[in-house]
N, C-alpha and C positions, 0 to 999 in steps of 0.2 A: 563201095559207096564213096563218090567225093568229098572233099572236105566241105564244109562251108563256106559259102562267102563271107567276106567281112561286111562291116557297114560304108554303101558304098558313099563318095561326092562326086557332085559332079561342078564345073565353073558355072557360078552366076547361080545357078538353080538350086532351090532348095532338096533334099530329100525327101519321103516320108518322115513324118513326124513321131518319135521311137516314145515309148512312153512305158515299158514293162522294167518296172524296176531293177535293180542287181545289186547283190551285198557290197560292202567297201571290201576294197580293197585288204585283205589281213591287214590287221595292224598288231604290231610284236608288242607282249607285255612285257611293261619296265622292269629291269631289273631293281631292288632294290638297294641302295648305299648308304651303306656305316654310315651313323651322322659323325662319329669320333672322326671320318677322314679330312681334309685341309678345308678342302671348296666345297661349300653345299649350293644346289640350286639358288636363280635367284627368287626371291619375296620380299615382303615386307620385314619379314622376322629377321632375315640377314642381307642386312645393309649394304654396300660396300663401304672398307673402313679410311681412313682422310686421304686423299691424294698426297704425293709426294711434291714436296714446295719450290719452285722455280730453281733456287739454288741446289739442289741436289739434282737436277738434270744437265748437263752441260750441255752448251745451246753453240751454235757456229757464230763467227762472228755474221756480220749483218743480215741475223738471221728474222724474217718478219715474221710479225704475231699474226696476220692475218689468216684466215685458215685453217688456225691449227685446231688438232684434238686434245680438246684437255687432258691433261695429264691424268691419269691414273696408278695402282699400286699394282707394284709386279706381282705376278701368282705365283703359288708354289710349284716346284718340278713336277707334279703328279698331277692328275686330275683323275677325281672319281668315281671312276669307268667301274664296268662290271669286271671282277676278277677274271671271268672268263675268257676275256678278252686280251685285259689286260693286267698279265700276270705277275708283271715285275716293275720293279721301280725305273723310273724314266730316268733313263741320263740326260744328259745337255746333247742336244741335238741340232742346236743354232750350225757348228758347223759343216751341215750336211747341205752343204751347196757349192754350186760352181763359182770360181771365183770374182764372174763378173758381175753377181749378186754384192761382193763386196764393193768391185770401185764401184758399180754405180751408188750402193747405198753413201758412200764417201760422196761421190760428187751432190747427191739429194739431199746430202748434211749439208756440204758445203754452201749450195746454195740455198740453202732456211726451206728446203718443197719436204723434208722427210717427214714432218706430219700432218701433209695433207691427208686429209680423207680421199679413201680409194678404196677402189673393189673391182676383186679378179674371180675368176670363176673355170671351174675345170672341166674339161669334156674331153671326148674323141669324135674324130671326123669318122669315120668308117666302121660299121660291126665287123667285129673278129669273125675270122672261118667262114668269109662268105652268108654269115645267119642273119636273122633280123632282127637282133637283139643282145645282150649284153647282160651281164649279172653284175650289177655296182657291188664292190667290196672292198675293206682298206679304212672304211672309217674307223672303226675302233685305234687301231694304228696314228691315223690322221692325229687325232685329236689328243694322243697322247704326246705325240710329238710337239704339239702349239705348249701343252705343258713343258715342256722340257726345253723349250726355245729359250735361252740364256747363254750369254757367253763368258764360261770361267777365266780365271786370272791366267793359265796355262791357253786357252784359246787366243788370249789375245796378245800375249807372247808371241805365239806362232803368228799370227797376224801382221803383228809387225813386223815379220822377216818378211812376207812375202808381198806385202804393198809395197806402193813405191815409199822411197826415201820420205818423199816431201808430206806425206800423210799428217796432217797434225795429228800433235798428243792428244788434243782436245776429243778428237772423233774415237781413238778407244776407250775413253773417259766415258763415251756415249754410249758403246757398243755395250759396257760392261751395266747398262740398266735396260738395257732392250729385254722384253720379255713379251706374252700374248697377254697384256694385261686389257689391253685395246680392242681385240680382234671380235669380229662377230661369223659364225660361221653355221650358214644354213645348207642342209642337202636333203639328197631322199635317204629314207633309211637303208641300213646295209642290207644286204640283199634283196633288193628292190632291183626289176627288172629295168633296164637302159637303154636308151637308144643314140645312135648319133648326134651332134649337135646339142643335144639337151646338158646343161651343167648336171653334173652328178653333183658339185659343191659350189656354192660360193663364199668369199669370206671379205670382208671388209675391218676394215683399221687404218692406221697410217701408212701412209706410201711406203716406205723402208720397209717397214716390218711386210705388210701384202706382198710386197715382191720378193721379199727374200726368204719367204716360206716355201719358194715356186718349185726348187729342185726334189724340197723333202715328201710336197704331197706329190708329187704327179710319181715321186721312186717310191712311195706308200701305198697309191691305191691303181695304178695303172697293172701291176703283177697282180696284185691280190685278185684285180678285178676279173684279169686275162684268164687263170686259174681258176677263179669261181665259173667263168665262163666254161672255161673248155670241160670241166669236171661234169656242169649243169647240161654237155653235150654227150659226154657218156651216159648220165640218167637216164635222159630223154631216150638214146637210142636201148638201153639196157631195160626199160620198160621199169614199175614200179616193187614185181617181185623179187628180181635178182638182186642177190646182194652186191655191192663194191667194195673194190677195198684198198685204199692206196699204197704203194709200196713203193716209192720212189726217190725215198731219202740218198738212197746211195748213188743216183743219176741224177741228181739236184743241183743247180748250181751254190756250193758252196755249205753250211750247216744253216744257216740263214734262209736261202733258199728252201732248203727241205724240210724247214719248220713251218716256211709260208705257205708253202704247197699244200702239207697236212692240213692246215688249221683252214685255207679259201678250197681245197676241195672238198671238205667237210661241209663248207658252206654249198657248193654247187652243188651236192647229193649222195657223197658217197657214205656208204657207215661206218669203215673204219679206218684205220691206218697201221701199221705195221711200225711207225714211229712212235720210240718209246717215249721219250723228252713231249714230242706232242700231246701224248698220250696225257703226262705229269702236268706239262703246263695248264691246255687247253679243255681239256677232259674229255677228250675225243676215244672213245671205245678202241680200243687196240685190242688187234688179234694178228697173228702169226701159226704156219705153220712145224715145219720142218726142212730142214739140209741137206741134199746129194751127198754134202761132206759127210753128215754124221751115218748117213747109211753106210757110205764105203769105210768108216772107221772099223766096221765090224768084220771080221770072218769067220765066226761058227759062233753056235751055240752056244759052246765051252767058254765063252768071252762075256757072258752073261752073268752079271754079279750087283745087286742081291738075284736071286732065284724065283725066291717064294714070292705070294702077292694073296692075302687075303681076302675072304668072301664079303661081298658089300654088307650082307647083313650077319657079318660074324661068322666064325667060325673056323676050322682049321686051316691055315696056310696048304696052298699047294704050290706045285711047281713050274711056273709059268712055261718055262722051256718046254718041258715033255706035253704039257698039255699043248700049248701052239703045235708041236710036231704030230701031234696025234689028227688032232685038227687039219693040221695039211696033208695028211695022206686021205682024209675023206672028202676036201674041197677038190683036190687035184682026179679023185676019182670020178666025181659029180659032174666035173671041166672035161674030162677028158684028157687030162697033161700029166704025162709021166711023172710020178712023184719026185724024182731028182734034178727037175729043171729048174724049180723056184731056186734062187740062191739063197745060200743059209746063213750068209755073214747080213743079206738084207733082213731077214727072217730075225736074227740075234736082233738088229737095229730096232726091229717093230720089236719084240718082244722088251728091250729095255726102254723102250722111250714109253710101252704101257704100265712097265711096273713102278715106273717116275711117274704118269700120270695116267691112271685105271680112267678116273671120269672125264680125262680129253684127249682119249686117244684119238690121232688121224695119221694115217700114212701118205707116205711121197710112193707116186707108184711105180715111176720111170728112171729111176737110175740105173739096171737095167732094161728090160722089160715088161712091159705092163702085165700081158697077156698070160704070159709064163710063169712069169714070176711076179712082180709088186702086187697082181692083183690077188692071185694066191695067197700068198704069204698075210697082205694084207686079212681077205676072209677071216683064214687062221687064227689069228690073233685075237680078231675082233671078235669071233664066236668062240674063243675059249674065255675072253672077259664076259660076253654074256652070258655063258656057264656061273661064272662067279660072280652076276647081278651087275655088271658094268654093261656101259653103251656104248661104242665109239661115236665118236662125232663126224667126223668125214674124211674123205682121202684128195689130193692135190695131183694134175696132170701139168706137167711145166715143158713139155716137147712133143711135137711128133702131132698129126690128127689128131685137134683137140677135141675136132664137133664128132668126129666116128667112134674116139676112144669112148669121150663121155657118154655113147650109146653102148657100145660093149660093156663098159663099166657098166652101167646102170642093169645091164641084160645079167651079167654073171648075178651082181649082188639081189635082184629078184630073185633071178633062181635057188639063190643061198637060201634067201629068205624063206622063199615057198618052200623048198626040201627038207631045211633043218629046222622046220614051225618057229620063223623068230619072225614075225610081221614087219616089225620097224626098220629090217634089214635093208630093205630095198628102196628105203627114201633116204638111205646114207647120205647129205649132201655134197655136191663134186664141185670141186673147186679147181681154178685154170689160171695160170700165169704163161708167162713167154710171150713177151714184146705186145702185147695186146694192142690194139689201136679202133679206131672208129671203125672202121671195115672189120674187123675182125668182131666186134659186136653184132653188126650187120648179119653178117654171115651165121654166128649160133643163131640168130631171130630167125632166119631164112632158112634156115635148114635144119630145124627144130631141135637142138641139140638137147642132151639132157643137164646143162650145167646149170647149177645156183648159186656158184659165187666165184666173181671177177676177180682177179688182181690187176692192177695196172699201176705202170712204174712210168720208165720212159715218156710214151707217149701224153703221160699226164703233167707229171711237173716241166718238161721241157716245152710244152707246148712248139712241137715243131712244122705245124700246119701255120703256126703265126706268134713269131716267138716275142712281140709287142703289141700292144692295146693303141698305142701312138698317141696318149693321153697328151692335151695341150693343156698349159694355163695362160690365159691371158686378159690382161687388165679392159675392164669393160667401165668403169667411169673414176672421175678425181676430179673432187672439188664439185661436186656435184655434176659436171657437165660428161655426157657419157661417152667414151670412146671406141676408137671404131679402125680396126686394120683396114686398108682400102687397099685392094689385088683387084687383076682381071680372072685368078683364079676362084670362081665361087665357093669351089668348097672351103678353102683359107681364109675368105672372109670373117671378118667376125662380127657379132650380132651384138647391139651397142644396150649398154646400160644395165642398170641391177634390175632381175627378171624376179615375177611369179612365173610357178610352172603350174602347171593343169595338166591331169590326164582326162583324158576322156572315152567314155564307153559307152556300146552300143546296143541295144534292145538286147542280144544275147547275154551279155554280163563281159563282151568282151572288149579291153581294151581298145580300140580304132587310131587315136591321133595323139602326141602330147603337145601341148600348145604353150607357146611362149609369151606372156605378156608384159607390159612392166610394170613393175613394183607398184604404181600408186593406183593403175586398174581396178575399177571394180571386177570381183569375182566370176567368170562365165554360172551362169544356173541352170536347173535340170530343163531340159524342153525348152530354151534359148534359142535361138537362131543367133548363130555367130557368123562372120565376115573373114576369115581368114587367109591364111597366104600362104601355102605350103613351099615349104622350102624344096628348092630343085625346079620350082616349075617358072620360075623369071617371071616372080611377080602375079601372076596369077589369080585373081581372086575364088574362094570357092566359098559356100557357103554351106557349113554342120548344124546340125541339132543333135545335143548329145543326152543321149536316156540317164546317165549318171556323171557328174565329176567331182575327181579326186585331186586338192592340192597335193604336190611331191614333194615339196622338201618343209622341212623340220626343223625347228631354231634351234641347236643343237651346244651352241657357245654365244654368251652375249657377254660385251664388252670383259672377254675373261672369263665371267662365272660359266661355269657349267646349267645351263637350260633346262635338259632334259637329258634324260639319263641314259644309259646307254642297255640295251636286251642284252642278253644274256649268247652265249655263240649258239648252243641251243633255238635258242628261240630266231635268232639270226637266219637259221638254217631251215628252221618252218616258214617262215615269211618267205624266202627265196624259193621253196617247192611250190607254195602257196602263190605266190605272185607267177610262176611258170606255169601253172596250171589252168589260170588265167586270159591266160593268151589263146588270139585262136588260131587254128590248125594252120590257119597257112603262114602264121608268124613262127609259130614253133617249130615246122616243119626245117632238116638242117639242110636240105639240096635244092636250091631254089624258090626261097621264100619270096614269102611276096613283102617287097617292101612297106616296111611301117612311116606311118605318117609323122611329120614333123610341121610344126605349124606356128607362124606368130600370130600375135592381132593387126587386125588396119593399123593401130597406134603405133605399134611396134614398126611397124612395113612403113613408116608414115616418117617414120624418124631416122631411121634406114637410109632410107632412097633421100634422103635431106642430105643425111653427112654425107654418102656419096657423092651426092653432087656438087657437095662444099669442098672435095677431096679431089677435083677432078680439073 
């Protein structure tokens, strides 16, 4: 069966008029915050407390009042994010930029512009991997970071070494009260589905500070984002029953690296991680198997210490060794495999890593042999613990035929099952590591393997189908008048002024176009006839009617205070399955999607084609 179409436009002409309702979009329940922590939401009830008095700001010489943002009180290093998220105390993070963030803020000081009102806005020009979409992530990150925007008495030491000579004193006098005490910072929520050109953020404050936030969010949410993305492209292809599981820490760039990967492939769809510290931080379920190493530590039986392993429901210890040995002369009989081929230092391996854990056992099957031996030896084991009321849990294939092993396996441990009357035997779950990649999911779908749980390392944290999101930021108005890159390259252009966004959907319940408006716009409404102008098509008028719309982004920081509060990584992670699920087939699809729509209003195109032409 084909997929469906989407909701189609055509130029100048209206569509059918869509009118069958469709739920909202999920929306993630707030987490709740300690009111004991620094910044609560704003209200009525908590004020902001006196501004900080002319004299305690150092101002540049002829520097004018015109313009400016009034002064406000610096916030504390933290902000009070969901634990989940964010798990530890913020340090000073100001200096996380490159260093022409610093002269130009000097030269913005120097001439009285550093607090003008401004506002920048973050996006990427292209979907990752070829797809038609994107998974937003990094806020959590973002925002603790504006927290932590301050620069200590040691930062600006260093500063002074490396500007010029001529720097006055005055401007680190300045630097050392800079903080987000100003900043206001709207987006879509984290794991909200993306698209190009559309800001995932924007943030407004004074000029100095908007700009020199610019290196910290785009190295905050442009990985997190690319990760959540590529992670959300193994789900999709891995379908909703298989399990995932990440294991990539050790091919991560760096420990930083491997703790972001954990925590945004969590968000993209996987269930677990095999990263412990992730595990601690973010409370991402960790699971692990077992070692080729600690198999070959073994060589016989005799190497087996303690022995015994008591009955689950009581009773006299027996002898785990002899029993496993017993057990492999009738698995090997049932097989057809000379009972001396299984290796017995592997056999020792299973047998003590059951009597360390009776209720999780799983074996590695291939460090020699599957067939021979791991799978044997494996049975063994596992039906002498079900003798004594235990279960095992599953066994791990890491080389060789993963889709033909995983049927073999699956054919012996049936027959275990059916022969020795244990039912449960034959839905052991089999688990698959060794370089996994996109194709290599493809392939168990295609050729029906028997496996239920993924590992993937490499090809997830390193993202090496596209190892950047190529996040931009850049300033879209100051001083209220809005700004505008003028190139003959379109896509590099940029789209002038502080926006509303809108999505919009289609009789289906499926998203169609997201639309750009500005800021003082009235809202598009349901069964509207809107005038648009999709980006890409040079100007173009088309005209939508949308069955549902959803505003995208969220007041999330106002002047400093904390807004609204931050979901939980949980719930983070429902929204992004939920918002993927969303979409229709031919958006979601990863080979050849059909490109998703991007759109302004006339006003927008109207103001557009103005500075252009004032640019020209």
């Amino acid at each position: 069966m084909s997929p469906p179409k989407p909701h189609q436009v055509s130029p100048m002409s209206p569509p059918k008029p869509l009118s069958a309702p469709i739920p909202k979009c999920p929306s993630p329940t707030m987490h709740h915050v300690p009111p004991t922590l620094p910044i609560a939401p704003l209200s009525p009830k908590h004020p902001p407390s006196e501004p900080l008095s002319p004299t305690q700001i150092p101002t540049p010489p002829h520097s004018p009042s015109s313009h400016q943002v009034s002064p406000r009180p610096r916030i504390p290093a933290s902000l009070p994010c969901c634990p989940a998220l964010l798990p530890r105390p913020a340090p000073p993070m100001a200096p996380l930029a490159d260093l022409y963030h610093l002269t130009m803020a000097y030269a913005l000081w120097r001439t009285g512009r550093h607090r003008d009102p401004a506002a920048a806005e973050l996006f990427f020009r292209r979907e990752p991997f070829g797809a038609a979409f994107a998974v937003g992530a990094g806020l959590g990150q973002a925002l603790r970071s504006l927290g932590a925007l301050r620069f200590s008495a040691a930062d600006i030491a260093y500063l002074r070494s490396v500007l010029p000579s001529t720097t006055e004193d005055a401007f680190f006098d300045y630097l050392s009260t800079v903080d987000a005490s100003e900043v206001t910072v709207t987006s879509v929520p984290e794991g909200s589905i993306v698209f190009s050109r559309v800001p995932l953020l924007q943030v407004k404050g004074p000029l100095l500070v908007v700009q020199l936030l610019e290196t910290t969010l785009l190295c905050l949410v442009s990985y997190a984002s690319l990760v959540a993305t590529n992670a959300a492209r193994f789900r999709l292809l891995a379908g909703p029953e298989m399990k995932l599981m990440e294991l990539g820490l050790r091919h991560a760039q760096g420990p930083d690296g491997g703790l972001s990967a954990s925590k945004y492939s969590y968000i993209g769809g996987f269930d677990y991680t095999s990263n412990v510290l992730a595990g601690k931080l973010y409370g991402i379920p960790v699971r692990g198997t077992v070692a080729h190493s600690f198999i070959m530590s073994f060589r016989s039986l005799e190497e087996v210490q303690p022995r015994v392993l008591s009955p689950l429901a009581g009773g006299e210890p027996m002898d785990l060794p002899s029993l496993a040995e017993s057990w492999l002369q009738r698995v090997c009989e049932l097989l057809g495999t000379p009972s001396d081929k299984p290796n017995r230092g592997e056999l020792a391996a299973f047998v003590s890593y059951a009597i360390a854990f009776p209720q999780d056992f799983q074996g590695l099957l291939d460090t020699y042999c599957v067939m021979r031996s791991g799978l044997p030896n494996f049975c063994a084991v596992a039906l002498a613990l079900h003798q004594l009321g235990y279960r095992a849990i599953g066994v791990r294939l890491d080389s060789g035929d993963l889709i033909q092993q995983s049927k073999d396996t699956r054919k012996v441990l049936r027959a275990c099952g059916a022969h020795f009357q244990v039912p449960w035997f034959g839905s052991i779950p089999i688990a698959v590591s060794n370089d996994i990649s996109e194709q290599s999911l493809e392939d168990f779908i295609r050729e029906g393997s028997e496996i239920d749980m993924v590992g993937v390392g490499t090809n997830l944290v390193t993202c090496p189908l596209q190892p950047s999101l190529g996040c931009v930021y850049k300033l879209v108005e100051v001083n209220g008048y809005p700004c505008l890159k003028f190139t003959e390259e379109e896509e590099k252009m940029t789209i002038p002024g502080i926006k509303a966004i809108y999505r919009l959907y289609d009789a289906a319940g499926h998203p169609f176009m997201d639309l750009m408006a500005l800021e003082n716009e009235p809202s598009p409404s349901v069964g509207q006839e809107l005038v648009v102008h999709i980006l890409g098509r040079r100007g173009e008028a088309t005209k939508v009617r949308p069955s549902a719309v959803e505003p995208l982004h969220r007041m999330y920081l106002r002047d400093g205070q904390v807004y609204e509060e931050l979901p939980s990584l949980q719930e983070v992670r429902s929204h992004a399955q939920a918002s993927l699920n969303l979409l229709s087939p031919v958006h979601r699809q990863l080979r050849d999607p059909q490109p998703y729509l991007v759109a302004m209003t006339e006003k927008l195109h109207l103001l557009l084609a103005e500075l252009q032409h004032a640019s020209q």
